[in-house]
BAKE-169518 format. One record per residue (C-alpha): residue in three letters; x, y, z. Coordinates in Angstrom, 1 decimal. Layout:
% BAKE-169518
residuo, px, py, pz
ALA, X, Y, Z
...
***
This chain:
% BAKE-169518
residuo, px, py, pz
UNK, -74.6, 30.4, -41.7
UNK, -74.9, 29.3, -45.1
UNK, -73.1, 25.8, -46.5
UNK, -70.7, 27.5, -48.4
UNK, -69.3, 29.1, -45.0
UNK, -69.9, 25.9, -43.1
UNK, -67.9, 24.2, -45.8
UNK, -64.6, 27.0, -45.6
UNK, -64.7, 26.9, -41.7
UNK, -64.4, 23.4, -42.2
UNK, -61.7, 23.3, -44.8
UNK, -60.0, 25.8, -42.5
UNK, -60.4, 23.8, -39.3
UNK, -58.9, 20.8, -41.3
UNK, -56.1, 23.0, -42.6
UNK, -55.3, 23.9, -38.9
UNK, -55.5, 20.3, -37.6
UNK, -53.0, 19.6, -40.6
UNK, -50.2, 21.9, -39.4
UNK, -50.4, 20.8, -35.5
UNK, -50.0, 17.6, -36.7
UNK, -47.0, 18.7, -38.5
UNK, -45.9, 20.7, -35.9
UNK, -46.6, 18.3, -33.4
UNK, -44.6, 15.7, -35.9
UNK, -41.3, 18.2, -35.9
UNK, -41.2, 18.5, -32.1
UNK, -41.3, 15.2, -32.0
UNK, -38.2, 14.6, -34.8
UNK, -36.8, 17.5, -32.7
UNK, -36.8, 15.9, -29.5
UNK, -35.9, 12.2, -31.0
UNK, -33.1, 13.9, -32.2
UNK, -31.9, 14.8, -29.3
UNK, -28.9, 12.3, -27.9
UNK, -30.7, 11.8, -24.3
UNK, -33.8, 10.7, -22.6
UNK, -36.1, 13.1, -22.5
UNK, -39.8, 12.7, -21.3
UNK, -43.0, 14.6, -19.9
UNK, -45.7, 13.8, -17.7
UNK, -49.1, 14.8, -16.2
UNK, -49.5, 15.8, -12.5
UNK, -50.4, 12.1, -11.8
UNK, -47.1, 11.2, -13.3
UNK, -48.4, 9.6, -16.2
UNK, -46.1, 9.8, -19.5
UNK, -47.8, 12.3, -21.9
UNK, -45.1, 11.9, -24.2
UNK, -41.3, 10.7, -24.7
UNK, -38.2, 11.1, -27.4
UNK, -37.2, 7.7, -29.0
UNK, -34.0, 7.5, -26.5
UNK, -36.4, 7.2, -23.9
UNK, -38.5, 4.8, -25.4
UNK, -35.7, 2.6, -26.2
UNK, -34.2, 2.4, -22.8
UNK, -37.9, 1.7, -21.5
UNK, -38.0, -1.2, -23.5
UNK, -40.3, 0.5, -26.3
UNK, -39.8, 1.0, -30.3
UNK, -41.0, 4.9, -30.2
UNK, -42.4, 7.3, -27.6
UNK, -45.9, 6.9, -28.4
UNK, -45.8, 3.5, -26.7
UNK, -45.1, 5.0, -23.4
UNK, -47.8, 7.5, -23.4
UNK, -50.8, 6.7, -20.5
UNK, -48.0, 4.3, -18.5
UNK, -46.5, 5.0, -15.5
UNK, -42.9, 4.7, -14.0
UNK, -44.4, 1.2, -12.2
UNK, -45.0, 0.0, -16.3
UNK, -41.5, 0.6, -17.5
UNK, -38.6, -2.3, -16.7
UNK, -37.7, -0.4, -13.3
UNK, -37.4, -1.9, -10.2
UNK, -40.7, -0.7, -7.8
UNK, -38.1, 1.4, -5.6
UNK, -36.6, 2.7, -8.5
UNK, -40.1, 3.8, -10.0
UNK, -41.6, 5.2, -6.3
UNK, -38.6, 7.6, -6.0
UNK, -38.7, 8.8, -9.8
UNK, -42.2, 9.6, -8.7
UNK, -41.2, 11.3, -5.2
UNK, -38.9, 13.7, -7.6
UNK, -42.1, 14.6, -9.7
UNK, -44.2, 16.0, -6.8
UNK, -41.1, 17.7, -5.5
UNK, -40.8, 19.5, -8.4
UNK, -44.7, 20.0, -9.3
UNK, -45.6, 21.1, -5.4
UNK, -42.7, 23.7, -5.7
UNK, -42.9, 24.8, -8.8
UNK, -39.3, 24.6, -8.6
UNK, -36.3, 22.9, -11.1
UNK, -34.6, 19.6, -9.2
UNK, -31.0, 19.6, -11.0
UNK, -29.3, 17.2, -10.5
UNK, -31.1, 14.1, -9.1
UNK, -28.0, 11.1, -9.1
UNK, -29.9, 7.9, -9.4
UNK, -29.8, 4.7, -10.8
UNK, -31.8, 3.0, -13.7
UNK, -32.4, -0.9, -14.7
UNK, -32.1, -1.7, -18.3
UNK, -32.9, -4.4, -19.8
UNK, -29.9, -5.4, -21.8
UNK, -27.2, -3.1, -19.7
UNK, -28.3, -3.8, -16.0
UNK, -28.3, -0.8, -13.4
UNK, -27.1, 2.2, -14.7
UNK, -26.0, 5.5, -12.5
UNK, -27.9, 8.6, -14.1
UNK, -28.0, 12.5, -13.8
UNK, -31.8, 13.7, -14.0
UNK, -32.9, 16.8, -14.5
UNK, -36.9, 17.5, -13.9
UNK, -38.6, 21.5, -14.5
UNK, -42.4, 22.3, -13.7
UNK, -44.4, 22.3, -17.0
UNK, -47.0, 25.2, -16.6
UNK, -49.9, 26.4, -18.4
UNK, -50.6, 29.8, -19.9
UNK, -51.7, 30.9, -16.8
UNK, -49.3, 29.9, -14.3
UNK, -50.5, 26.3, -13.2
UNK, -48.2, 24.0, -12.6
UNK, -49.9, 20.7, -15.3
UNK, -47.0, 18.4, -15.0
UNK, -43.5, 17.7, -15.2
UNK, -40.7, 17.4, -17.5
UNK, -37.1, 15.7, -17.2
UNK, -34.4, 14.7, -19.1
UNK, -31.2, 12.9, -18.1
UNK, -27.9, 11.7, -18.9
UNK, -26.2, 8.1, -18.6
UNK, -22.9, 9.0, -16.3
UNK, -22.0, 5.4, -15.5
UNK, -18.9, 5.1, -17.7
UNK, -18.1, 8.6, -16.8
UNK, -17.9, 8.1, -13.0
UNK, -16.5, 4.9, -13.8
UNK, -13.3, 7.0, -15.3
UNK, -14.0, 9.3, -12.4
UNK, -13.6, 6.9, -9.9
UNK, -10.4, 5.4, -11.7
UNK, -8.6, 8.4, -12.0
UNK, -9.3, 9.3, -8.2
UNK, -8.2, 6.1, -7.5
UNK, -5.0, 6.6, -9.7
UNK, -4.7, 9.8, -8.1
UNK, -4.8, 8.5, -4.5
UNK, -1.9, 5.9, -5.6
UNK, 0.1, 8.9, -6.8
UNK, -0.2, 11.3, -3.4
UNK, 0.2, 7.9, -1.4
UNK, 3.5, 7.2, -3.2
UNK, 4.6, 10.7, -3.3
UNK, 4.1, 10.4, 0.7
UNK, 5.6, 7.5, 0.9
UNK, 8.5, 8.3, -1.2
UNK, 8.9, 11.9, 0.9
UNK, 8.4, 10.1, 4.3
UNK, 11.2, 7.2, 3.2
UNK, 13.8, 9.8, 2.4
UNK, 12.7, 11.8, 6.0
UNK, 12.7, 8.2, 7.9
UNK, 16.3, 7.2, 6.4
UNK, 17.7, 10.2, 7.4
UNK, 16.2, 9.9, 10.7
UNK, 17.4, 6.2, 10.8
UNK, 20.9, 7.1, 9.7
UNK, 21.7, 9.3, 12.8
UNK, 19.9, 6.9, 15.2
UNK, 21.8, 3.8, 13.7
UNK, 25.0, 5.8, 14.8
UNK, 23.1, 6.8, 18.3
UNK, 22.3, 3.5, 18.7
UNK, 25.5, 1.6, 17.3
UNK, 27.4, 3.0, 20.1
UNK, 25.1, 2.8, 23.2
UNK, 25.1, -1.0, 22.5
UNK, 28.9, -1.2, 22.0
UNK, 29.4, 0.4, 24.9
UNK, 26.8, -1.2, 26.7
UNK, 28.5, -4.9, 25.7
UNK, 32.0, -3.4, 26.7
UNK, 30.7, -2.5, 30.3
UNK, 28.5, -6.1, 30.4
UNK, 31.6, -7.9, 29.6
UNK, 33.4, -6.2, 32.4
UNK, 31.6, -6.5, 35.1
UNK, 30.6, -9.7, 36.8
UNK, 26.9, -11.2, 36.4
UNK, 26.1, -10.3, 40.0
UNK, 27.2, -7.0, 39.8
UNK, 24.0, -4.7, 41.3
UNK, 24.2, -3.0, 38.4
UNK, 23.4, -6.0, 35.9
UNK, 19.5, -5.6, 36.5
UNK, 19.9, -2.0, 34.8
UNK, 22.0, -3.1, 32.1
UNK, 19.8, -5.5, 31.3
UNK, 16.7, -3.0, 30.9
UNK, 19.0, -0.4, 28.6
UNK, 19.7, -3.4, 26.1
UNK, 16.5, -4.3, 26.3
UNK, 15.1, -0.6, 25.7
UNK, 18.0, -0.6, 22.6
UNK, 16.5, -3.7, 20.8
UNK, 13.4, -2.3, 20.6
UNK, 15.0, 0.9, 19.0
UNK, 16.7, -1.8, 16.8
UNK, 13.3, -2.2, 15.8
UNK, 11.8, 0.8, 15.8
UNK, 15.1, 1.6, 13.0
UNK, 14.1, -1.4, 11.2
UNK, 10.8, -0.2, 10.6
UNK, 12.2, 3.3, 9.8
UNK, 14.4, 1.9, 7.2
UNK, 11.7, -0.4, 5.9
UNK, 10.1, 2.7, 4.4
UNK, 12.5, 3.4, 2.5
UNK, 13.4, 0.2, 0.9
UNK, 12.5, -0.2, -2.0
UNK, 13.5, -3.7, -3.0
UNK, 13.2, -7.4, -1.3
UNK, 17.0, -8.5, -0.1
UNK, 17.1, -12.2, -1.0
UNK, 14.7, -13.2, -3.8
UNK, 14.4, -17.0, -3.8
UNK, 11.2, -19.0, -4.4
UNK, 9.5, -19.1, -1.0
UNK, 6.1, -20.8, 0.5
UNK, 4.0, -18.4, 1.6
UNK, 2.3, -21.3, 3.6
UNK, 5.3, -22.1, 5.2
UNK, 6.3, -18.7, 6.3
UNK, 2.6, -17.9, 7.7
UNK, 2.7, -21.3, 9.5
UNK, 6.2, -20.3, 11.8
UNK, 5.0, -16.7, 11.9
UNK, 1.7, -18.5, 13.5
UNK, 4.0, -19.8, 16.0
UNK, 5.1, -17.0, 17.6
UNK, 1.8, -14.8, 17.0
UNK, 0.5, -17.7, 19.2
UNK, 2.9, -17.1, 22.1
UNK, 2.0, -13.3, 21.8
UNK, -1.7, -13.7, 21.9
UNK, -3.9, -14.5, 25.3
UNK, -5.4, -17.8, 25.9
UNK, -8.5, -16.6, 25.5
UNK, -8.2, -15.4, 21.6
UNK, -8.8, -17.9, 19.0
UNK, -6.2, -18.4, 16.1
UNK, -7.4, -20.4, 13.1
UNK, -4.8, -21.0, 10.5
UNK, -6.4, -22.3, 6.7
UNK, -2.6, -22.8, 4.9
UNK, -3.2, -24.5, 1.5
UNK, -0.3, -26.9, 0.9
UNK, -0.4, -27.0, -2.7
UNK, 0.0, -23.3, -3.1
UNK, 2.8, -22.4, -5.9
UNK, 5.6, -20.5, -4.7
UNK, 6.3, -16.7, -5.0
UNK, 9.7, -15.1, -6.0
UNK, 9.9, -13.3, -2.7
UNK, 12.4, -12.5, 0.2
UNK, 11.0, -14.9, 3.0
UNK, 12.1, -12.6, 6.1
UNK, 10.3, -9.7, 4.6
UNK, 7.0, -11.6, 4.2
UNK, 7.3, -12.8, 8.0
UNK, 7.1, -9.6, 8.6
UNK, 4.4, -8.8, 6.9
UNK, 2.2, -12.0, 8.5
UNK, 3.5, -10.6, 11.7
UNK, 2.5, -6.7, 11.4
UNK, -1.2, -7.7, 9.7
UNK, -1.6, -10.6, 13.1
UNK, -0.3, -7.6, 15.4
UNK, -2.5, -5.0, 13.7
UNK, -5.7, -8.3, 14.4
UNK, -4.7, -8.0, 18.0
UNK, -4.8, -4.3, 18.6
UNK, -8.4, -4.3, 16.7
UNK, -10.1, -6.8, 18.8
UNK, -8.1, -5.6, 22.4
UNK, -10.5, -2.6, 21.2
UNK, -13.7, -4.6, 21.6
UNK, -13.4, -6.9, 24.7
UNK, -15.5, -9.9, 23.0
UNK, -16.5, -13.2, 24.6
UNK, -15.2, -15.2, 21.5
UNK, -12.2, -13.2, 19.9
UNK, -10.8, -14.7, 16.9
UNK, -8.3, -13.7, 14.3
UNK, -8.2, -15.6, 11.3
UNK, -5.1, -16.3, 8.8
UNK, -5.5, -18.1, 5.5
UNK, -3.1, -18.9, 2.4
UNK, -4.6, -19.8, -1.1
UNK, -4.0, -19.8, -4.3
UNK, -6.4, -17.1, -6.9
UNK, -6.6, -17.2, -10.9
UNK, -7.4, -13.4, -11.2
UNK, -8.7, -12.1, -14.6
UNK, -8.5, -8.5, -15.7
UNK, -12.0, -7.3, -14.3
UNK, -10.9, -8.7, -10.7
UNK, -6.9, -7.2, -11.0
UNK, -8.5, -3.5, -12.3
UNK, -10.5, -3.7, -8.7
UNK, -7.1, -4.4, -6.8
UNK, -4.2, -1.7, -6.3
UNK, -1.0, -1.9, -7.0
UNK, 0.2, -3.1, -10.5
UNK, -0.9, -7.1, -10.5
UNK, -1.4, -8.6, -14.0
UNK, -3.8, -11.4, -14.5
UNK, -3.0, -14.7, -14.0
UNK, -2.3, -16.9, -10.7
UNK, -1.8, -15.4, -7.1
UNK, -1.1, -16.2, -3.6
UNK, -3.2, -14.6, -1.5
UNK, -3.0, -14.0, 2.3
UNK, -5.9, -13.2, 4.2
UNK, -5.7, -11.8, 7.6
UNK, -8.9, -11.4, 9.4
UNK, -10.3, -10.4, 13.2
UNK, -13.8, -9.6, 14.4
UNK, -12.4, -6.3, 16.2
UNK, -13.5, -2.9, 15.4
UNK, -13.7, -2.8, 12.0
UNK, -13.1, 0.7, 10.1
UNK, -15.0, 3.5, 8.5
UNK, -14.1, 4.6, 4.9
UNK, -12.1, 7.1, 6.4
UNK, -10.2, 5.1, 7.7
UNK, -9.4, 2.6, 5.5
UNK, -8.1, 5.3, 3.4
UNK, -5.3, 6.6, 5.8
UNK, -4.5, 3.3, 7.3
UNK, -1.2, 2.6, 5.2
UNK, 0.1, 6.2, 5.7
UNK, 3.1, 6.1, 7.9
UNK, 2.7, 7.0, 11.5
UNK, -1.4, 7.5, 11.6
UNK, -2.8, 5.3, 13.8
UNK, -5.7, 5.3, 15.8
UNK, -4.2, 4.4, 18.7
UNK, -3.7, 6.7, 22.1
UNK, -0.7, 8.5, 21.9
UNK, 2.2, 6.3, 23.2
UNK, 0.7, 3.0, 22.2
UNK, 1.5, 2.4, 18.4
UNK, 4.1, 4.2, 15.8
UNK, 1.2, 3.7, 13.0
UNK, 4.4, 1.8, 11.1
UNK, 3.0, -1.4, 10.6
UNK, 0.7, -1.6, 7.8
UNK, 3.1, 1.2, 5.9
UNK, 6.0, -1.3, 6.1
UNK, 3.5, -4.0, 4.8
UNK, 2.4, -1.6, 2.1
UNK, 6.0, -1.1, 0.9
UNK, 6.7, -5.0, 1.2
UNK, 4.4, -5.8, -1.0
UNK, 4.6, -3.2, -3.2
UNK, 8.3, -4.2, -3.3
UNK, 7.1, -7.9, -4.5
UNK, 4.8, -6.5, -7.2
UNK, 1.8, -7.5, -5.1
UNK, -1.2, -5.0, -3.7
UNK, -3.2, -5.1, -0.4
UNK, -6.9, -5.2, -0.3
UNK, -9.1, -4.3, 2.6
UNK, -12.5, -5.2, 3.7
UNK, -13.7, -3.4, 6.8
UNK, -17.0, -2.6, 8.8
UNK, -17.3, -0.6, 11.6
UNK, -18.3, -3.2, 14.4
UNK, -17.6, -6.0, 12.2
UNK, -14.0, -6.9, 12.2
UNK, -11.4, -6.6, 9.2
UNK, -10.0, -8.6, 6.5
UNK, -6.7, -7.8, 5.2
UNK, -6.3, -9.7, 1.7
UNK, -2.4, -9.4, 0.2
UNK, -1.9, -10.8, -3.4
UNK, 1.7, -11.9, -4.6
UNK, 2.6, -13.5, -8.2
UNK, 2.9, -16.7, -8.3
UNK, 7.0, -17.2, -8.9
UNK, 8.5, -18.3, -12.3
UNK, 11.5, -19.8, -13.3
UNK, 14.5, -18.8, -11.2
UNK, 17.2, -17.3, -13.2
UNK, 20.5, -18.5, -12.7
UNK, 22.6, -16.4, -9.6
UNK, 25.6, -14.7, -10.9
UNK, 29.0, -15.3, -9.3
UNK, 30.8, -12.2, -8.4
UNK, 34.5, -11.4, -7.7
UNK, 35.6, -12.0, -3.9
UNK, 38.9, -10.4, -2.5
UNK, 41.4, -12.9, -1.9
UNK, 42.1, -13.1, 2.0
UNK, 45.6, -12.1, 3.6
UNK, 48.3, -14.6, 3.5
UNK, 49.9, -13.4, 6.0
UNK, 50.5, -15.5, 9.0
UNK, 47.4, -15.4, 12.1
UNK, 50.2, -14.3, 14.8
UNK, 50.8, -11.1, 16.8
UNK, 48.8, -8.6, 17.4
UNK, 46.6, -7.2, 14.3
UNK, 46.5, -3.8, 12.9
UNK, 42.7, -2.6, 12.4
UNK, 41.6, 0.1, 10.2
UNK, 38.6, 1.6, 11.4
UNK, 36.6, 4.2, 9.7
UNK, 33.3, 6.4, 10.0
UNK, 32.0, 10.0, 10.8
UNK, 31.0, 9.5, 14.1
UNK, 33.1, 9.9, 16.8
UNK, 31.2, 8.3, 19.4
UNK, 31.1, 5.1, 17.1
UNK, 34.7, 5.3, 16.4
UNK, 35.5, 5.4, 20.0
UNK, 33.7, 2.5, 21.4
UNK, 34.7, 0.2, 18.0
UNK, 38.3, 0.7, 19.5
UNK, 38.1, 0.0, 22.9
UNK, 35.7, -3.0, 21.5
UNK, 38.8, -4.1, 19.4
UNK, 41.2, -3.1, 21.6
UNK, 39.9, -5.4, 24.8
UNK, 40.5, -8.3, 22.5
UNK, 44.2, -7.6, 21.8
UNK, 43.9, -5.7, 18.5
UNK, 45.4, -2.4, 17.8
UNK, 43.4, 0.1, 15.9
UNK, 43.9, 3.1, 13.7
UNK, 40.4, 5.2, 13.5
UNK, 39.2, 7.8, 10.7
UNK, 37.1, 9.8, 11.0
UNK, 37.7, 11.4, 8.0
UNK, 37.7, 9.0, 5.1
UNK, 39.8, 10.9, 3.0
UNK, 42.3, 10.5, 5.2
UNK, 42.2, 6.8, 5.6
UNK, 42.6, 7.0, 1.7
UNK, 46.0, 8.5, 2.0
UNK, 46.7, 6.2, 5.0
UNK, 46.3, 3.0, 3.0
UNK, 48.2, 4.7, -0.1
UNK, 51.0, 5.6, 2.4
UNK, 51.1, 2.2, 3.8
UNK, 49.0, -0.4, 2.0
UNK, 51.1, -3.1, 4.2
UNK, 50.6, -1.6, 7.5
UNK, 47.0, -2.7, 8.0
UNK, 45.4, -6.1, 8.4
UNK, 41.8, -5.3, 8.2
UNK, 39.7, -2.6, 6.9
UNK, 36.3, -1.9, 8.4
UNK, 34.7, 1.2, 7.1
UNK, 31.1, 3.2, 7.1
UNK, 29.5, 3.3, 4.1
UNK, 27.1, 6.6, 4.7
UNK, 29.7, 9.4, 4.8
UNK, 30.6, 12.8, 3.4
UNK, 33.4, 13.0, 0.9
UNK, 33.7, 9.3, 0.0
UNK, 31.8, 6.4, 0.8
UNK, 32.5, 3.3, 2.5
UNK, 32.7, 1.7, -1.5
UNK, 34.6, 4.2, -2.5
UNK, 37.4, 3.6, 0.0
UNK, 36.6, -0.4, -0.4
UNK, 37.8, 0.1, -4.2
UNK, 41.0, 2.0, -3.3
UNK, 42.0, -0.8, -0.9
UNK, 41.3, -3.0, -3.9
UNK, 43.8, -1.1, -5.7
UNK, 46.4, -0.3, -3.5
UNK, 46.3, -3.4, -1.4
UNK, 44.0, -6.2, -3.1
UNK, 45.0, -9.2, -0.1
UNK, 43.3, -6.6, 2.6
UNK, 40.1, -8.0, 4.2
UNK, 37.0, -5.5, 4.0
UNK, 34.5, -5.1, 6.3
UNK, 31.4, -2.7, 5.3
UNK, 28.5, -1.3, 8.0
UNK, 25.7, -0.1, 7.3
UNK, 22.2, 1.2, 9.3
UNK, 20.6, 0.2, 5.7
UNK, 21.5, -2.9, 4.3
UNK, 20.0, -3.6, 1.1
UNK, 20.5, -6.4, -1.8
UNK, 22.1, -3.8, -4.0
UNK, 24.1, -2.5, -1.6
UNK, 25.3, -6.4, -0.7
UNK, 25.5, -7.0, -4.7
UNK, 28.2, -3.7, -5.1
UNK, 29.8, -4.7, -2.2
UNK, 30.7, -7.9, -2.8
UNK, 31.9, -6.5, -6.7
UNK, 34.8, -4.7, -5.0
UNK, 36.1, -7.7, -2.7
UNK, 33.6, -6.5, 0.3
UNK, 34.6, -9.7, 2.9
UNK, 31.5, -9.0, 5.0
UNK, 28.2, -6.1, 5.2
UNK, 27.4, -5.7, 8.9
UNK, 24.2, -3.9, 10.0
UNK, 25.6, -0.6, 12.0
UNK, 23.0, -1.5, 15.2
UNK, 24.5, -5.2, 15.4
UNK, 28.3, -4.3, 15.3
UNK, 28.5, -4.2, 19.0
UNK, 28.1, -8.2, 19.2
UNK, 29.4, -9.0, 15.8
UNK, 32.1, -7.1, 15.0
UNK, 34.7, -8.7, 17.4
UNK, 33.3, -12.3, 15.6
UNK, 33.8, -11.3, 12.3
UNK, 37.1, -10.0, 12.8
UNK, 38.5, -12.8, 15.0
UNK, 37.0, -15.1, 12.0
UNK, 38.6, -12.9, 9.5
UNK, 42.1, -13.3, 10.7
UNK, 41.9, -16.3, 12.1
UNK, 42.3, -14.7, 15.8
UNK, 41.9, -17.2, 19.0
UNK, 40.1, -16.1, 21.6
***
């Protein structure tokens, strides 16, 4: 071949060699372009070439500085780096695309970041699998919002249950406060008449035990659907927790530990103090069933009181709707059971338990749920299967109590205490209407019953004189209990009120005491305070 072909080959080899490199240079601006890692390596999973996003988050200016490393040369950790390399052969001895591989990066200015990989088999011309290439995107603030708006959603089903469930259980607690209001009545009427050796005593005593702990059950019932704390006042959570400890003490066996950490100089919180008893009692009781599940040598439950600065990163973590700033926090923990995941995310629905059937109503955390919710606080678990549970329940620390405002209270009758006294006694239920007479009527009063309360409206218009007390339902059809409370008001404004209710709550109390309302009995307790009230009332003897 002569020089002058020598010399054009030449020129033409050099021309070639020019437009790979160019070529080669605009994949690479294409793939630096591109607004995620992307990179490709050799069957030995050696980098043969990486965009600039890749670089960067390796540590590295361009992707030519990766090229001839490994995964075990970049800033991940060496389990991070064997895996990415366990995905490589996958996909090279397969031949097959991996998509998507979730898995987690370290940076070295961000930390560990959650990514989505995708790897394909790179092959040759003819069909051999030569390496691997991936790409992947940075998900972390997307599961992030992910996880948030699951959790958001999981707050909206649990209130919608919750809500649904409250209006089902005060229904439910409605008709078994009137159930249960006259079993006791009556039971008190037949205990008062018969002597204390009577054979029949032993029994008597068994039914009112059996209808307290339906007073209870109610309680509970009505607790899911309250809404709002009765009696706000500034209250130490320290002090409640230490007279709750009291009597969780006389509940538990001699052979389970109770260690009480109460903080004295713990701020207050603007709370109602019987409600939060409650709650110390119902997480202790919930400690006790978890460890009677694990017969232990050394069983211990563990109740603490402190005080918490919380800052926005730590009240985004919690439920509820806390705001940063200073919190009370009390800690209930046991070395029981523990709980799977699962679990934990059905424990404050009302009635699941994981209890036999029989042994638990699955009430207990639900009413401590809506407690705290009621108080603006949230509930935070921490639970292992095998390794006890802790039970963490933040409150606000109070502020400044406003002033109370006075309301208007019905003048009492004039009208001399002598002769016998003319009750008015009102509510839908028939069964409660009779044993609220004969109750009245055993101590000398005479009483007039409705159990329709528009007629007791035309009654008192008729006669506004004739009566000397008025005690009156508030659930009924037609008009309420308030409703016929503000037409005594009118028509007769010296006549005592009396108002019962299965569901006493601080608004209730607040419009009943607007009208004049003289007293709010709960509907389950009327059979031993309604004859006390009303002899108080009038000014009865005995």
């Amino acid at each position: 071949m002569s020089d002058e072909g020598t010399a054009a080959e030449l020129e033409a080899l050099r021309a070639e060699i020019v437009e790979l490199r160019r070529r080669l240079e605009f994949a690479q601006c294409a793939v630096d372009a591109l607004p995620f890692p992307i990179f490709w390596k050799d069957r030995d999973s050696i980098y043969v070439g990486a965009n600039r996003e890749q670089a960067s988050r390796s540590g590295f200016p361009s992707g030519e500085y990766v090229v001839g490393l490994s995964d075990t040369d970049l800033p991940w950790t060496p389990e991070q780096a064997e895996a990415f390399r366990a995905d490589d052969r996958r996909v090279m001895t397969s031949g097959v695309p991996v998509s998507p591989i979730v898995e987690t990066q370290r940076l070295l200015d961000k930390g560990e970041r959650l990514c989505e990989t995708h790897k394909s088999p790179l092959v040759d011309a003819q069909g051999h699998v030569i390496g691997v290439v991936g790409w992947y995107e940075d998900v972390t603030e997307r599961e992030e919002q992910r996880r948030e708006q699951q959790l958001l959603d999981e707050r909206l089903l649990r209130a919608h249950k919750q809500d649904s469930l409250g209006t089902l259980a005060g229904g439910i607690a409605h008709d078994f406060n009137n159930i249960l209001a006259s079993i006791m009545a009556n039971l008190w009427l037949v205990q008062a008449a018969l002597p204390t050796d009577h054979p029949a005593t032993e029994s008597l005593e068994d039914i009112q035990r059996a209808g307290l702990r339906a007073k209870r059950l109610v309680e509970q019932l009505t607790a899911l659907k309250q809404r709002q704390p009765q009696k706000l006042g500034p209250v130490s959570l320290g002090a409640v927790a230490l007279d709750a400890s009291r009597l969780i003490r006389a509940m538990l066996p001699a052979g389970v530990e109770l260690t009480t950490q109460l903080d004295p100089t713990t701020p207050t919180v603007l709370a109602d103090a019987g409600q939060l008893h409650q709650v110390v009692i119902n997480l202790c009781t919930n400690a006790w069933l978890a460890i009677q599940d694990r017969p232990m040598s050394a069983p211990r439950i563990e109740l603490e009181v402190s005080a918490r600065a919380l800052d926005s990163a730590m009240v985004a973590k919690l439920p509820g709707e806390l705001t940063p700033g200073v919190h009370v926090v009390l800690s209930v923990s046991d070395n029981g059971v523990g709980m799977d995941v699962a679990t934990q995310r059905r424990i404050f629905e009302p009635f699941f338990t994981t209890r036999e059937v029989g042994a638990g109503t699955g009430l207990g955390l639900s009413v401590v749920q809506g407690i705290v919710a009621a108080h603006r606080g949230a509930v935070e678990v921490e639970s292992t299967p095998g390794c006890g549970t802790t039970l963490r329940v933040f409150f606000p620390q109070s502020a400044e109590l406003a002033p109370r405002s006075v309301v208007p209270s019905r003048r009492l009758s004039s009208r001399p205490p002598t002769g016998e006294k003319h009750v008015l006694y009102v509510d839908d239920d028939l069964a409660v209407l009779r044993a609220a007479a004969r109750l009245l009527g055993r101590e000398g009063c005479r009483t007039t019953v409705f159990s329709d309360p528009r007629e007791a409206a035309d009654a008192l218009r008729k006669q506004p004189c004739e009566f000397d007390l008025l005690a009156v339902d508030f659930s009924m059809p037609h008009l309420s209990g308030l409703d016929l409370a503000r037409i005594a008001g009118e028509v007769s404004p010296e006549l005592p009120v009396i108002l019962v209710s299965g569901y006493v709550t601080a608004d209730l109390r607040r419009e009943a005491e607007s009208l004049g309302v003289v007293r709010v009995l709960n509907k389950v307790d009327v059979a031993t305070e309604l004859w006390d009230t009303v002899r108080g009332l009038l000014a009865l003897d005995r």
